[in-house]
N, C-alpha and C positions, 0 to 999 in steps of 0.2 A: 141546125147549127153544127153537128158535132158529126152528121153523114157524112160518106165519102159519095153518097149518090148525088146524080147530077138535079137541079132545079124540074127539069122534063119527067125525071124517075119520079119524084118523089109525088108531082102533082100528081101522075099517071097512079101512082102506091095510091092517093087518096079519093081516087072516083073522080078526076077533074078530064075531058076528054082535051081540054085545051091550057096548056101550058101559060099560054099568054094570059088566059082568063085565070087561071090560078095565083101568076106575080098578080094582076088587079087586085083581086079581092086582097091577097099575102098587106099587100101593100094599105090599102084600106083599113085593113084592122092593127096593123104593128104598126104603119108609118111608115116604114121602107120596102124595099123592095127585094126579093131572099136574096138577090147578091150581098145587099150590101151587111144584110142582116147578120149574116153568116159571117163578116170580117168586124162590126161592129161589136166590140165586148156588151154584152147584157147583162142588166143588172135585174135579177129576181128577187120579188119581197113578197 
């Protein structure tokens, strides 16, 4: 949320060899997708 790294870096920072397969699962488990994630305010409890 708070990176200035691109969606591509970050999967690639986490052991994913496919960007696209990284937004799936992103998506899967939060419900969005990191674009949008990243302009949506979140609320942590």
């Amino acid at each position: 949320m708070y990176s200035g790294q691109s969606i591509q870096e970050i999967a690639f920072e986490l052991g994913f060899e496919d960007p696209f397969y990284f937004s799936k699962v992103f998506k899967k488990v939060t419900g969005q997708a990191p674009k949008a994630f990243r302009v949506t305010p979140q609320k942590f409890t």
